[in-house]
C-alpha positions as CSV (number, residue, x, y, z in Angstrom):
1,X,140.3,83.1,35.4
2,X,142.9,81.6,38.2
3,X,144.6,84.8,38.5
4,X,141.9,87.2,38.7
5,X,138.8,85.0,40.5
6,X,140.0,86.5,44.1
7,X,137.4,89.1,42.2
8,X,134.5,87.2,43.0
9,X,134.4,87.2,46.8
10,X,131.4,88.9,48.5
11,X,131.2,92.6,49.2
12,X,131.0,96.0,47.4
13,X,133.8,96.3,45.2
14,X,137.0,98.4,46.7
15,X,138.7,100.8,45.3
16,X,137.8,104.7,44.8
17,X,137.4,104.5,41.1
18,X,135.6,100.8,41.2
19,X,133.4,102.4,44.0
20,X,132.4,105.2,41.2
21,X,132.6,103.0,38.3
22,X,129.6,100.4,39.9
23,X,127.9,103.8,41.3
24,X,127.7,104.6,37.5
25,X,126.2,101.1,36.7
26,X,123.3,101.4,38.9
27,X,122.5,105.3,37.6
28,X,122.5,103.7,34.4
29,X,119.9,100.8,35.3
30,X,118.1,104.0,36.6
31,X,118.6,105.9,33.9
32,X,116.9,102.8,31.3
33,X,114.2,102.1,33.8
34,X,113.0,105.5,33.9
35,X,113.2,105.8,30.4
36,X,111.3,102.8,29.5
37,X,108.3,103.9,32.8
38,X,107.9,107.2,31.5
39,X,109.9,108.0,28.3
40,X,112.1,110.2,29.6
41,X,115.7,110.0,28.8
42,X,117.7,111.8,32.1
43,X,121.8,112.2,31.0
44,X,122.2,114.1,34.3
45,X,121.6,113.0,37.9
46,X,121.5,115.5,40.7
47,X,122.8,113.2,42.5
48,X,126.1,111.7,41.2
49,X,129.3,113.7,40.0
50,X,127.5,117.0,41.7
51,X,125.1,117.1,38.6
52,X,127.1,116.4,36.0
53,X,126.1,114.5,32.6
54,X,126.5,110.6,33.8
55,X,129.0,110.1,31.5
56,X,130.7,112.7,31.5
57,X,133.8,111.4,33.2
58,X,133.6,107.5,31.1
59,X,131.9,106.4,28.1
60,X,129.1,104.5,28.3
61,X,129.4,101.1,26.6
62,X,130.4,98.8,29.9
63,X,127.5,100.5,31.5
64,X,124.8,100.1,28.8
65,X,125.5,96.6,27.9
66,X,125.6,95.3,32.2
67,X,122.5,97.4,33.0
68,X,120.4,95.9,29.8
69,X,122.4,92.5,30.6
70,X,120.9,93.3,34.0
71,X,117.1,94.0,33.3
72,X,116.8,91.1,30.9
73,X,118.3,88.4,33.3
74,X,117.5,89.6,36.4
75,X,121.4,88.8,38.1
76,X,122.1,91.1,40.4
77,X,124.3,94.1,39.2
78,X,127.4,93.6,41.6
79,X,127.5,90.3,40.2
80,X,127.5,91.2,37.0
81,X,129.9,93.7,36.9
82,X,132.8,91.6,39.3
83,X,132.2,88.9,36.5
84,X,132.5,91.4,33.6
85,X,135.6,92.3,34.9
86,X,137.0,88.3,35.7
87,X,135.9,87.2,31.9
88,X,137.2,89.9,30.2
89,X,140.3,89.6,32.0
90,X,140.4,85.9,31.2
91,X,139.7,86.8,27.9
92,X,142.7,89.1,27.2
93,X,145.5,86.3,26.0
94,X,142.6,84.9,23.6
95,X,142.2,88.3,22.3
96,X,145.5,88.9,21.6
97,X,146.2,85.9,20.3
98,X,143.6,86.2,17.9
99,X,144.7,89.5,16.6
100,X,148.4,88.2,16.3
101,X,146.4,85.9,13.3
102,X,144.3,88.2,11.8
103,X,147.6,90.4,11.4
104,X,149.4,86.8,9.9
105,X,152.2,87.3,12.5
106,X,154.6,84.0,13.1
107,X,152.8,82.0,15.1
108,X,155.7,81.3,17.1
109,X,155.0,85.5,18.0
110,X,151.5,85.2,18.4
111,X,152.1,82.6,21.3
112,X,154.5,84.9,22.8
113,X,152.2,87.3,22.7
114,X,149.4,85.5,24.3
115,X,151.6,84.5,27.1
116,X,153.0,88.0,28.2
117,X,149.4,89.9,27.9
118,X,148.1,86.3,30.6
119,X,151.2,87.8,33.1
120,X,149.0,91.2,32.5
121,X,146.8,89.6,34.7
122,X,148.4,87.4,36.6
123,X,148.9,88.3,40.7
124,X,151.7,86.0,41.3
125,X,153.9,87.7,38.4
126,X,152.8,91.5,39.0
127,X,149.9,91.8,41.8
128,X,148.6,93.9,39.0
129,X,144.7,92.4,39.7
130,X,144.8,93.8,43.2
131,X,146.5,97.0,42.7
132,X,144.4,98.0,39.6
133,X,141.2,96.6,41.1
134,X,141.6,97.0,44.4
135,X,143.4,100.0,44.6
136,X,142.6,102.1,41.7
137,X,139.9,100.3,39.8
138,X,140.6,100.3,36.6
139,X,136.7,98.7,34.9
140,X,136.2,100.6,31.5
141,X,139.8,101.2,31.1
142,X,139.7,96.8,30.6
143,X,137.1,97.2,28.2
144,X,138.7,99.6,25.9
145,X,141.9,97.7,26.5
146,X,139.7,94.5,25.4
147,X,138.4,96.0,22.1
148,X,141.7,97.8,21.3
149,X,144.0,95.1,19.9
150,X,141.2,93.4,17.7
151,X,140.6,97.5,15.7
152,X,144.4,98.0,15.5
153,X,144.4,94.1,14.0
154,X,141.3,94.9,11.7
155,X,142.8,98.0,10.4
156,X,146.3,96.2,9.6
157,X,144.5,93.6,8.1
158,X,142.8,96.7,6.0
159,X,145.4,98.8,5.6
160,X,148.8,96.7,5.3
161,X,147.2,93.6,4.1
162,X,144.4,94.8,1.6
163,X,141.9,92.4,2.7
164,X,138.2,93.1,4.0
165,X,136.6,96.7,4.2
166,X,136.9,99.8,6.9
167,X,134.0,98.6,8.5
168,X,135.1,96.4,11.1
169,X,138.0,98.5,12.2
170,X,135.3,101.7,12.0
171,X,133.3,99.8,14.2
172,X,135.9,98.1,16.9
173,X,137.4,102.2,16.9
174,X,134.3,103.2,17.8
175,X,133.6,100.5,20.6
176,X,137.3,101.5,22.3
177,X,136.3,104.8,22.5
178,X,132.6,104.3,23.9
179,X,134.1,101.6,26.1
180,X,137.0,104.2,27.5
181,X,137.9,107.6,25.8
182,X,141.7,107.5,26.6
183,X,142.1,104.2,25.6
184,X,140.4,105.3,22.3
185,X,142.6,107.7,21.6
186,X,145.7,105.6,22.5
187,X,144.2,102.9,19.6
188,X,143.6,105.9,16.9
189,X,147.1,107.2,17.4
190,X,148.1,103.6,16.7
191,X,146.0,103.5,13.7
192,X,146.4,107.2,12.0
193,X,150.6,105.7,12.5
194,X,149.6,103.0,10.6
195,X,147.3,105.3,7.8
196,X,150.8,107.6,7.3
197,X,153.2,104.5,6.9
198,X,151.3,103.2,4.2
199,X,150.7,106.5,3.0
């Protein structure tokens, strides 16, 4: 939260791709409102991507869960989506941490690994917040990134360790990939590795 709360400050978020990626928030709050005023369901708008399918660029998880975050609390969308971006940020060393365990890695390792995915976001090691926020804009790509350690961890846990069932690392697969399609095929190349070594 220290490193990545410069986030916050007031305005429209900078950036071409954050610029696009909040754009495609509010078509989605359109998109739900419409549906639930007149039952129609519209996956293209005439007026974003020249008339493409809304997602046809990003997958729509972030999206879906801000805009119906949105229309049941009433906080404004900008807000929601600059804090989105600070928590799940924040989140991140937890996350990995967390995964480190469920994969019963030393927890000596686990610590280590907590610490160097915190620099991730951390402006006074890498300016990486600015450049990839500011700059480029990088919002579903952190959700995927988010959901990806915890389904390669699950399907260790499955695969390597024998404990539990496919559906959790089914399920955190499938949120990757409907949080951020290149970051879901990153996570099941990881996991189809880890299907042929215990093959």
């Amino acid at each position: 939260f220290f490193f990545t709360k410069g986030l916050l400050q007031e305005g429209y978020p900078n950036g071409g791709d954050n610029v696009s990626h909040y754009d495609l928030l509010l078509n989605t709050i359109d998109t739900i409102k419409l549906y639930f005023q007149t039952g129609e369901l519209r996956f293209w708008n005439n007026d974003y991507y020249l008339g493409f399918p809304m997602f046809f660029f990003y997958t729509p998880l972030p999206y879906l869960l801000l805009a119906l975050l949105y229309l049941v609390t009433g906080i404004e969308p900008l807000i929601l989506f600059k804090w989105s971006i600070v928590i799940l940020f924040s989140a991140l060393p937890i996350v990995f941490y967390f995964s480190s365990l469920i994969m019963k890695l030393e927890k000596e390792f686990t610590l280590g690994i907590a610490v160097f995915s915190t620099t991730l976001s951390s402006t006074t090691v890498f300016g990486l917040e600015y450049y990839a926020f500011f700059a480029t804009g990088l919002f579903s790509q952190l959700w995927g990134v988010f959901f990806f350690p915890l389904a390669f961890a699950f399907a260790y846990r499955y695969l390597v360790l024998g404990k539990g069932k496919a559906f959790l690392p089914v399920l955190l697969l499938f949120f990757t990939f409907i949080s951020h399609i290149f970051i879901g095929i990153i996570t099941a190349f990881a996991v189809s590795i880890l299907i042929i070594c215990c093959l």
